[in-house]
C-alpha positions in Angstrom: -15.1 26.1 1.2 -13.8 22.7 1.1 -11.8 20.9 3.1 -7.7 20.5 2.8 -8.2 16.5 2.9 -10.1 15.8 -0.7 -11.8 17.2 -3.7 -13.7 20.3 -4.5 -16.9 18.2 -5.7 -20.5 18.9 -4.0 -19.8 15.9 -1.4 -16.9 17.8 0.1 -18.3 21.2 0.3 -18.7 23.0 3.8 -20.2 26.1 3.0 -19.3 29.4 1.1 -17.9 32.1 2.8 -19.9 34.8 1.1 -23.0 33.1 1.9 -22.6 31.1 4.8 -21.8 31.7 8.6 -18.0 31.4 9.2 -19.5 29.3 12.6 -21.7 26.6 10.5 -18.5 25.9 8.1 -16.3 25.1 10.7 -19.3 23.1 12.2 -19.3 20.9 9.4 -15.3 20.4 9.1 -15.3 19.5 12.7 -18.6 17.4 12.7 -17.8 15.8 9.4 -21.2 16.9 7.8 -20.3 15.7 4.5 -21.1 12.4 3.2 -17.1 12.6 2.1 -16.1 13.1 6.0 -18.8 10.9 7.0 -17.8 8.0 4.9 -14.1 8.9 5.5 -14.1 9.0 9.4 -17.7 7.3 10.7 -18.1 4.7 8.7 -15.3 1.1 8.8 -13.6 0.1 6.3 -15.0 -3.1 6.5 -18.6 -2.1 6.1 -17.4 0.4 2.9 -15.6 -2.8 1.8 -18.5 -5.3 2.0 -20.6 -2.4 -0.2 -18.3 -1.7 -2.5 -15.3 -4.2 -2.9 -15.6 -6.5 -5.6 -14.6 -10.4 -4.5 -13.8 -11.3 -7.6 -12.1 -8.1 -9.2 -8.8 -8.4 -11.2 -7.5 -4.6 -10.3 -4.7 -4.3 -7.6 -5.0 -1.0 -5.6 -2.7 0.9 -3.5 -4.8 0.4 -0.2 -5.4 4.4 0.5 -6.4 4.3 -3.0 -8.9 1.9 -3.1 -10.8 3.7 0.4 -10.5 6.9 -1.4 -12.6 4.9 -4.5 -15.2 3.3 -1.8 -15.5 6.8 -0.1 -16.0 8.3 -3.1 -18.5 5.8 -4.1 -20.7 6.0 -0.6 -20.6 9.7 -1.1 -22.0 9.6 -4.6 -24.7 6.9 -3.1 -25.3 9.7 -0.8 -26.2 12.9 -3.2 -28.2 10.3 -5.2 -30.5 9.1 -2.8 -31.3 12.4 -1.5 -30.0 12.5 1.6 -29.1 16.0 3.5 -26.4 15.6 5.0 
């Protein structure tokens, strides 16, 4: 399961439904146990900004775009370091 709002990458996933209790996948959604929901509605812009954004860059994004990128990129940062969500 993954939720409507994203991608179906491991970052994003809630559970499986053959596997999983129906209860702990909705716990998840609605806790935002993902590093993607984490990152997406726990964590300010402004910190994902001062990680992430580049001062000097040259590329012009489409402001939803450039969160989805940083989210995306904390997320990844996430998995990596080994954390368990």
């Amino acid at each position: 399961m993954f939720p409507n709002r994203g991608e179906t990458r491991p970052e994003w996933r809630l559970g499986n439904l053959k596997t999983d209790d129906v209860a702990a996948i909705v716990d998840a959604l609605e806790n935002d146990r993902t590093p993607d929901l984490q990152a997406t509605f726990r964590v300010p812009v402004s910190e994902l900004a001062h990680r992430f954004g580049r001062p000097r860059g040259q590329r012009v994004y489409v402001r939803e775009d450039l969160k989805e990128r940083w989210i995306r990129m904390w997320a990844d940062g996430m998995l990596r370091a080994g954390s368990k969500y």
